[in-house]
C-alpha positions as CSV (number, residue, x, y, z in Angstrom):
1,X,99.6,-117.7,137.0
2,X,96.3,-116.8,135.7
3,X,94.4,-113.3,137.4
4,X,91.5,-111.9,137.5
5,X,90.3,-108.9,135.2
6,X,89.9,-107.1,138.1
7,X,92.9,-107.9,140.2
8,X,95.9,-105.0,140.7
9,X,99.2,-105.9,138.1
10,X,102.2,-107.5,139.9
11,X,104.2,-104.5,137.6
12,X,101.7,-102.0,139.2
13,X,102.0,-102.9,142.7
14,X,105.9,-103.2,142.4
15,X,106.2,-99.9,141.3
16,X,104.2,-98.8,144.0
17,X,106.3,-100.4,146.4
18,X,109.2,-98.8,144.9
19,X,108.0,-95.5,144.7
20,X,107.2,-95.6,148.6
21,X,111.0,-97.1,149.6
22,X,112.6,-94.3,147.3
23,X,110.2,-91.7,149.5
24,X,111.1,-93.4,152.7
25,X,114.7,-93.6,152.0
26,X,114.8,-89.7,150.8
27,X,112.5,-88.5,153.8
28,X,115.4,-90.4,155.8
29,X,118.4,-89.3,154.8
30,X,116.8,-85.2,155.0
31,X,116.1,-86.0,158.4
32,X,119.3,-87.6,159.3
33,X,121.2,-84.5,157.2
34,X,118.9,-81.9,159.2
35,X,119.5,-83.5,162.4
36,X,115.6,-84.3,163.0
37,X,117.0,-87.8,163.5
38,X,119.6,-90.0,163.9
39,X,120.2,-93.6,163.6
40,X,119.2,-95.0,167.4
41,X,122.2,-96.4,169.2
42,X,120.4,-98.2,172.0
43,X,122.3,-100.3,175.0
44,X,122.8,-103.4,172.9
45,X,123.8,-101.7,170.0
46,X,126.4,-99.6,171.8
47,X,127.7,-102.6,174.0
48,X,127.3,-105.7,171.6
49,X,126.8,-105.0,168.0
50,X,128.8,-101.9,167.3
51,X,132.0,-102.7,169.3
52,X,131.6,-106.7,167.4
53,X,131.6,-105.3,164.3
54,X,134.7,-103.4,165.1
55,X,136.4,-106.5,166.1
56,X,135.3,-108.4,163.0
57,X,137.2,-105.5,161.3
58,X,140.2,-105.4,163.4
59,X,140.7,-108.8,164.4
60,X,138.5,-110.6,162.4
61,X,136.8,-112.8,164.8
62,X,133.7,-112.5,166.2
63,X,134.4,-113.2,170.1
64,X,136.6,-115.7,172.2
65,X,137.4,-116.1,175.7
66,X,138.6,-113.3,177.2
67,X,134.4,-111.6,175.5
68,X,132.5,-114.2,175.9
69,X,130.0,-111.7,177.3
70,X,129.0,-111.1,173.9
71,X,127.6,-114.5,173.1
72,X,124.3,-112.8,174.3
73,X,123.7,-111.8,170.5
74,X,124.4,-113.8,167.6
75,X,126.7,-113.0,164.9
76,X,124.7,-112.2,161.9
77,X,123.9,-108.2,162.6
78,X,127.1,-107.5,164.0
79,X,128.7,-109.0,160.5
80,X,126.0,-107.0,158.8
81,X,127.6,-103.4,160.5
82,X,131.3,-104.7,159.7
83,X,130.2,-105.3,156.2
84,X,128.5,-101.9,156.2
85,X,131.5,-100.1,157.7
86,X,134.0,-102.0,156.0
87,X,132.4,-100.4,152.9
88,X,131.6,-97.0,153.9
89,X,134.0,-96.1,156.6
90,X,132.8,-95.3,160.5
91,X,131.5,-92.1,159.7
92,X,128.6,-93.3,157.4
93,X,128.0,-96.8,157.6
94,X,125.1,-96.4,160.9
95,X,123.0,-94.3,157.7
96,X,124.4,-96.8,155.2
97,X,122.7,-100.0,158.1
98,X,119.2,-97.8,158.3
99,X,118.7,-97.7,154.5
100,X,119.9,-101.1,153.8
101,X,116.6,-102.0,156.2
102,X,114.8,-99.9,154.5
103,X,115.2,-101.7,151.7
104,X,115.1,-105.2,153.7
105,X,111.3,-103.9,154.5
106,X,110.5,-103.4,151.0
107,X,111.4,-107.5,150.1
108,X,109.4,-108.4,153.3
109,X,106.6,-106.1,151.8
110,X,107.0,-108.5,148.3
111,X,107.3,-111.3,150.2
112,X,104.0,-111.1,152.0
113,X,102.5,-110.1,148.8
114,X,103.7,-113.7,147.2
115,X,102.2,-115.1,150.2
116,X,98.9,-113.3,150.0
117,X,98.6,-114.2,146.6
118,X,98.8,-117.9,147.5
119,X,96.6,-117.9,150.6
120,X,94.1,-114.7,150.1
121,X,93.7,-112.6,146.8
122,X,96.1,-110.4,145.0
123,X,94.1,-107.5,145.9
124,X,94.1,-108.2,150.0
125,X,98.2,-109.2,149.2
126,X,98.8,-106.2,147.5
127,X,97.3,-103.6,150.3
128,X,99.4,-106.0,152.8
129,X,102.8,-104.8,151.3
130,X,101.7,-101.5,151.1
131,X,100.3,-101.1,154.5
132,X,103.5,-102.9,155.5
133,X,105.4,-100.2,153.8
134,X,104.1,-97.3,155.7
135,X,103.2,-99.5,159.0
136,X,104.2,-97.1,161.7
137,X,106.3,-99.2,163.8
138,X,108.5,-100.4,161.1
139,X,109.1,-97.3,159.4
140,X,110.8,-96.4,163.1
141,X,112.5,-99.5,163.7
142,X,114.2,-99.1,160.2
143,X,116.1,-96.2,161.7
144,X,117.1,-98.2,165.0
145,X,120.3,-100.2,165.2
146,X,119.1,-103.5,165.8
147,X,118.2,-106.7,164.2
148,X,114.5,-107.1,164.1
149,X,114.3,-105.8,160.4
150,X,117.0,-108.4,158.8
151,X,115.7,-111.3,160.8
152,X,111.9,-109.9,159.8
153,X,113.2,-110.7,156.0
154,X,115.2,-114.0,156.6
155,X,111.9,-115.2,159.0
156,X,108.9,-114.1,155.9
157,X,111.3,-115.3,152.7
158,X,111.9,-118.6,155.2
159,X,108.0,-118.7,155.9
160,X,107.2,-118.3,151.9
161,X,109.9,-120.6,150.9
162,X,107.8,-123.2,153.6
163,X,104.4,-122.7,152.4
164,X,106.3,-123.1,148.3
165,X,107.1,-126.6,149.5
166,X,104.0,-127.8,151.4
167,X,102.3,-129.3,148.2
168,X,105.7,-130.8,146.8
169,X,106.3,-134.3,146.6
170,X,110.2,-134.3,147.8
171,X,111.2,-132.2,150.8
172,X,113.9,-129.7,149.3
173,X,112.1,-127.0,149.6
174,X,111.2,-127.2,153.0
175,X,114.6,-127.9,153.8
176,X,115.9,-124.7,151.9
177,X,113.1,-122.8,154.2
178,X,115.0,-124.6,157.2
179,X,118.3,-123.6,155.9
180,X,117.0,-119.7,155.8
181,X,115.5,-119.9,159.1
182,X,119.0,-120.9,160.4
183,X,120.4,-118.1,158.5
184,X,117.4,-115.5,160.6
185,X,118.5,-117.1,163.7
186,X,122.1,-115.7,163.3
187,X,120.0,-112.8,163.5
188,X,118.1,-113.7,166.5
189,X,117.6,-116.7,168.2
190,X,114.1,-116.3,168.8
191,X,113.3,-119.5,165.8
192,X,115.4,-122.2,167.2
193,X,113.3,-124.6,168.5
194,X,110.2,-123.8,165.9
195,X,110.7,-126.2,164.0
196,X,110.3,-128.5,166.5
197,X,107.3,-126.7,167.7
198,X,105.6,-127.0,164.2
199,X,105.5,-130.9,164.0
200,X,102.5,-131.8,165.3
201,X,101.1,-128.8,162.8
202,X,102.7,-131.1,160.0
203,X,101.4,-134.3,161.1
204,X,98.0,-133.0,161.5
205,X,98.0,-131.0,158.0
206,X,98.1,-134.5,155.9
207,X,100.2,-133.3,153.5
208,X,101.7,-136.3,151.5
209,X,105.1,-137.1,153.1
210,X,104.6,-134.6,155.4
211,X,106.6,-136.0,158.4
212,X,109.3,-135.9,155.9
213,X,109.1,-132.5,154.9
214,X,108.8,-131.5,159.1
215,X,111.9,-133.3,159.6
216,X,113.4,-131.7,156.0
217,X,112.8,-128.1,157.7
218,X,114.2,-129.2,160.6
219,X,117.4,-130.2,159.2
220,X,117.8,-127.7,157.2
221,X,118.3,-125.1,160.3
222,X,120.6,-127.6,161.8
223,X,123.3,-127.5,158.8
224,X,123.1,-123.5,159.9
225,X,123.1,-123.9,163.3
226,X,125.5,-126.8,164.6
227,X,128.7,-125.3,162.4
228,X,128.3,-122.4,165.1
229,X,127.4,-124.6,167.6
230,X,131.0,-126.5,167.2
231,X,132.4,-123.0,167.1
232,X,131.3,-122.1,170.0
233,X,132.1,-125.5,172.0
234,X,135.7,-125.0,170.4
235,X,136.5,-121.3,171.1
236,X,134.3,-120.5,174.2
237,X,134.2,-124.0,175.7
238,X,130.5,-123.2,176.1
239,X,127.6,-125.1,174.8
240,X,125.9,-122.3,173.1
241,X,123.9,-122.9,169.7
242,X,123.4,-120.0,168.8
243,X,123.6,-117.4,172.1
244,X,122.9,-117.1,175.2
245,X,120.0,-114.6,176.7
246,X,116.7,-116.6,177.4
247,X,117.1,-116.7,180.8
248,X,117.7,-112.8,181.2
249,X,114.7,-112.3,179.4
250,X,112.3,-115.0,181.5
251,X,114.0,-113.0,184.5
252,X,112.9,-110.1,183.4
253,X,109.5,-110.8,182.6
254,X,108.9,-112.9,185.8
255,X,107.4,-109.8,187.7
256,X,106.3,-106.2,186.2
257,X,108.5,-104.1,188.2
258,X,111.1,-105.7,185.6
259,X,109.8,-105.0,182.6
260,X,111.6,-101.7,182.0
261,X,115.3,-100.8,182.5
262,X,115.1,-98.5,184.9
263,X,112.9,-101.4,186.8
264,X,115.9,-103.8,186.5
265,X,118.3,-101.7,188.1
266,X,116.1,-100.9,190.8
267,X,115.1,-104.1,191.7
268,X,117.6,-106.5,190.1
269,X,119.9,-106.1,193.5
270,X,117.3,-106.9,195.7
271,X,116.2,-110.0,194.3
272,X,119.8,-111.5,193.6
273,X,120.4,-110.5,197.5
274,X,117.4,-113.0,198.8
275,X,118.7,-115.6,196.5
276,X,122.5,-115.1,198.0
277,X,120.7,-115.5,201.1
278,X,119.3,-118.9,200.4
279,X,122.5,-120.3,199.4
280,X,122.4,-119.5,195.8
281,X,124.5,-117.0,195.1
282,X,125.5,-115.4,191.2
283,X,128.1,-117.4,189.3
284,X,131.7,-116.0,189.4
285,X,131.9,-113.2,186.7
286,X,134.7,-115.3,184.7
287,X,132.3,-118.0,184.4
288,X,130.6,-119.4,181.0
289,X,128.0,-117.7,180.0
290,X,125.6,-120.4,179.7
291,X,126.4,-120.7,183.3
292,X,124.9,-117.4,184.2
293,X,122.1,-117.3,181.5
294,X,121.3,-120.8,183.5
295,X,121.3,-118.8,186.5
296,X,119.2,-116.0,185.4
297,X,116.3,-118.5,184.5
298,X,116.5,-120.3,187.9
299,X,116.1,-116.7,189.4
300,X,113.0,-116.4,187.1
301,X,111.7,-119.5,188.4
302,X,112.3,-118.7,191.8
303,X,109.8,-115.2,191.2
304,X,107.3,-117.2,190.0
305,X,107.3,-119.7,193.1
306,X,106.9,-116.7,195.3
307,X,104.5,-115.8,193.3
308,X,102.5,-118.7,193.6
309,X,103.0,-119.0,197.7
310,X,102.7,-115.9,198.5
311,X,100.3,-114.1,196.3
312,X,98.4,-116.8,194.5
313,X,95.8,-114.7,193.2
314,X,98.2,-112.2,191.1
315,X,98.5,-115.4,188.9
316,X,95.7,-115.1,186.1
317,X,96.1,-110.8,186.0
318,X,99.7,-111.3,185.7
319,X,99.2,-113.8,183.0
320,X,96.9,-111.5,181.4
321,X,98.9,-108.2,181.7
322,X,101.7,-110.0,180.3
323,X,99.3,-111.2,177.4
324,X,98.6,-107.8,176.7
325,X,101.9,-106.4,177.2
326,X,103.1,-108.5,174.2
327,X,101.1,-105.8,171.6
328,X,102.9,-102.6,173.1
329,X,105.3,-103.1,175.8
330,X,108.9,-101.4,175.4
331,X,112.1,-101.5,177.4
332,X,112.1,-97.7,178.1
333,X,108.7,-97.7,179.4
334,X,107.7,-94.4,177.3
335,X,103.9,-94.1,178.1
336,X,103.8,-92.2,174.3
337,X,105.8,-95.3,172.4
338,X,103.7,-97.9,174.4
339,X,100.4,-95.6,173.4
340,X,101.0,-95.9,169.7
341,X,102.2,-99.5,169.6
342,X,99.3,-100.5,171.1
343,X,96.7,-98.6,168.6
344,X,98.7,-100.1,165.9
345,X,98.3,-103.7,167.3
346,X,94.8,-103.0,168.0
347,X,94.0,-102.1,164.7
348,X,95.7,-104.9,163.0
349,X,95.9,-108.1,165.9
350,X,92.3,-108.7,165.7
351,X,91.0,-108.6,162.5
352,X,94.4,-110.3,161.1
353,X,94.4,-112.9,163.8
354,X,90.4,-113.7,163.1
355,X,91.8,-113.7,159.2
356,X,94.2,-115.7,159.4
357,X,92.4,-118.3,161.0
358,X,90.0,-117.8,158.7
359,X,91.8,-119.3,155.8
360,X,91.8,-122.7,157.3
361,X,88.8,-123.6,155.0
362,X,90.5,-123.0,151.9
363,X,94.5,-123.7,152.7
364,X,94.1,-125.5,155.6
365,X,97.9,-126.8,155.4
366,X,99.1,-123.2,155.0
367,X,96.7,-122.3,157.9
368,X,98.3,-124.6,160.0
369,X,102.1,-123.5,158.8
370,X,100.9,-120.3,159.4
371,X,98.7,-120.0,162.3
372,X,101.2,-122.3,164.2
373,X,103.9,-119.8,163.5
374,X,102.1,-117.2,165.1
375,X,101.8,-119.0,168.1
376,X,105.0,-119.8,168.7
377,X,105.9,-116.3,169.0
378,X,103.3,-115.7,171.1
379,X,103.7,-118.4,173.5
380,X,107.6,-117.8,173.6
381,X,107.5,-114.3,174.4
382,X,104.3,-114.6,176.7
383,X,106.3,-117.3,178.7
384,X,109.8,-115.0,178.4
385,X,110.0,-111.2,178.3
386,X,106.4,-109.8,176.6
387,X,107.5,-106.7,174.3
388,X,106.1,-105.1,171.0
389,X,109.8,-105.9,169.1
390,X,109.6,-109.5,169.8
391,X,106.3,-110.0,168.2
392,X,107.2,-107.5,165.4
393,X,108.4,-110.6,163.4
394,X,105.1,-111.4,162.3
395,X,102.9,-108.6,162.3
396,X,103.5,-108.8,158.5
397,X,101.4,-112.1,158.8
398,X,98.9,-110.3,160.8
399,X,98.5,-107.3,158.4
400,X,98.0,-109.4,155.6
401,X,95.0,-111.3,157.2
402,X,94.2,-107.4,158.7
403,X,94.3,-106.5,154.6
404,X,92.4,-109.6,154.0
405,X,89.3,-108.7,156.1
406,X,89.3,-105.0,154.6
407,X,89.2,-106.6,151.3
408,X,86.7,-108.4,152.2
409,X,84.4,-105.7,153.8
410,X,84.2,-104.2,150.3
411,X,83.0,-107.3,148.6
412,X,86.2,-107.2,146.3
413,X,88.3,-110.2,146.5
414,X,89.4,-111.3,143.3
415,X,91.4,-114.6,143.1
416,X,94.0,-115.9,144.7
417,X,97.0,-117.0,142.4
């Protein structure tokens, strides 16, 4: 690929990149050996993904009947914290998971800068690593035990893989980006139906055989997903693609006194009370859990209806709010946590969104990959449970077209390549 005189070496920015992961991972493991941190154990780590990864070790399954209560998570991180255990032993292998995503953020950091370089200017793809490198909100969540950095990587790689195979003639690689978007859904769920969701972006991007390559990315989640699918019809008798947990989160976004934990157990008993008292009562506790994720979502439905009768005018704010929320909101409600979030988002949602958008005039078929991407995730989450960790996923995206607008303000673009 040629480059401009004036654009930064891919060897230069690589050992940049480096140089800030060793940093990270040293400043990490001082704090976790001084006891200034700790690897955070939240309620889904300590009820689903630790004690899964323990039974991948001692039993080597995943889950079965007598737990189907943990089809609310999917089975890629919990493998992830057997694998780390497995190699480590229990005492080390919750440090071991925090460096390994770590090091998961610096390939999303050189994946976005392969992207930038295709859609922007090495220079503007270059900062975009970087800043994704010491991006506040990721350096924390690299210490949590959770999913959101791994299925960060398998989502970008899938996303670059995509935009690889928009201007080739057979679909292959398209359906290799399908195939690793089905491997980040075993992560989360969140990307099932996208590819659905992007085919009108393919038809409308007039790419030569571009149905095909829509239908290519398509199929290439399903080989990951329907193996797990049949798993789950066979061991759980459950029709769960890939796990359950949608409708707890559309409950729990239906009304703001939900938003937070300590909001569901307050008000969760109330609202399961009225709908006992119009003849819908809660499923039996032994029942599937697609049944009671069903459930949860006609409770959700229900709010909104009240909504609607009885306080119509609560609509549009609500909407709004929620809108909003999507850019800092956290389960804890921690008015400090919720503070920086949202700086961070304002600095970066803006100017990367207006960015992004922007790009249409020059990659108008990467725009549309991209842009309609973005919205997904915004629409899902808007529509579901609005938090800053949903969206997380692409604010590498965002900070790229937030690094392309800076680069731009200084009159220095360079090339893209």
């Amino acid at each position: 690929m040629d480059s401009k005189p004036n654009s930064p070496p891919c060897h230069r920015t690589r050992h940049v990149y480096y140089a800030v992961t060793v940093l990270k991972l040293l400043a990490m493991l001082l704090a976790f050996e001084t006891g200034r941190i700790k690897p955070f154990v939240g309620d889904n780590a300590a009820n689903l993904y630790i004690p899964i990864a323990q039974r991948i070790l001692d039993e080597g399954r995943f889950n079965g009947v007598d737990c189907r209560e943990d089809s609310k998570v999917p089975a890629g991180y919990p493998a992830f914290l057997a694998a780390a255990e497995w190699f480590v032993g229990d005492k080390y292998f919750l440090i071991l998971a925090c460096c390994l995503q770590v090091v998961a953020d610096l390939a999303v950091a050189g994946t976005i800068f392969w992207i930038g370089c295709r859609v922007s200017n090495p220079r503007a793809a270059a900062l975009a690593g970087f800043l994704w490198l010491v991006f506040p909100p990721a350096v924390a969540m690299a210490t949590w035990i959770t999913a959101e950095n791994l299925f960060t990587l398998g989502f970008i790689v899938s996303m670059a893989v995509l935009l690889a195979g928009l201007h080739q003639q057979r679909p292959w690689l398209t359906f290799g980006a399908g195939i690793l978007l089905g491997i980040a859904t075993q992560f989360r769920g969140t990307c099932l139906l996208l590819p659905l969701f992007l085919i009108p972006f393919w038809m409308r991007a007039h790419l030569p055989r571009g149905f095909e390559k829509g239908l290519g990315f398509m199929a290439g989640l399903a080989c990951v997903v329907i193996p797990w699918t049949v798993r789950n019809r066979i061991v759980l008798q459950d029709a769960i693609p890939v796990s359950t947990g949608f409708g707890s989160a559309f409950l729990q976004g239906s009304d703001p006194a939900f938003f937070t934990i300590q909001g569901k157990t307050d008000n969760y008993p109330a609202v399961f009370a009225r709908q006992t008292d119009r003849g819908k009562p809660p499923p039996p506790d032994d029942s599937r859990e697609s049944v009671k994720d069903n459930y949860l979502l006609h409770v959700g439905v229900a709010q909104y209806l009240d909504r609607l009768r009885h306080r119509p005018a609560s609509i549009i704010p609500f909407a709004i709010r929620k809108a909003l929320r999507l850019w800092y909101g956290t389960e804890s409600g921690s008015r400090k946590q919720e503070l920086i979030l949202g700086v961070m988002s304002l600095c970066v949602v803006p100017l990367g969104l207006w960015r992004v958008l922007a790009w249409r005039k020059s990659f108008p078929a990467e725009t549309l990959m991209l842009g309609g991407t973005i919205l997904y995730f915004i629409l899902l989450h808007w529509i579901s449970l609005p938090e800053y960790r949903y969206i997380h996923p692409i604010m590498p995206l965002l900070i790229l077209g937030f690094a392309d607008g800076l680069v731009g303000l200084t009159g220095r673009r360079g090339g893209a390549r």
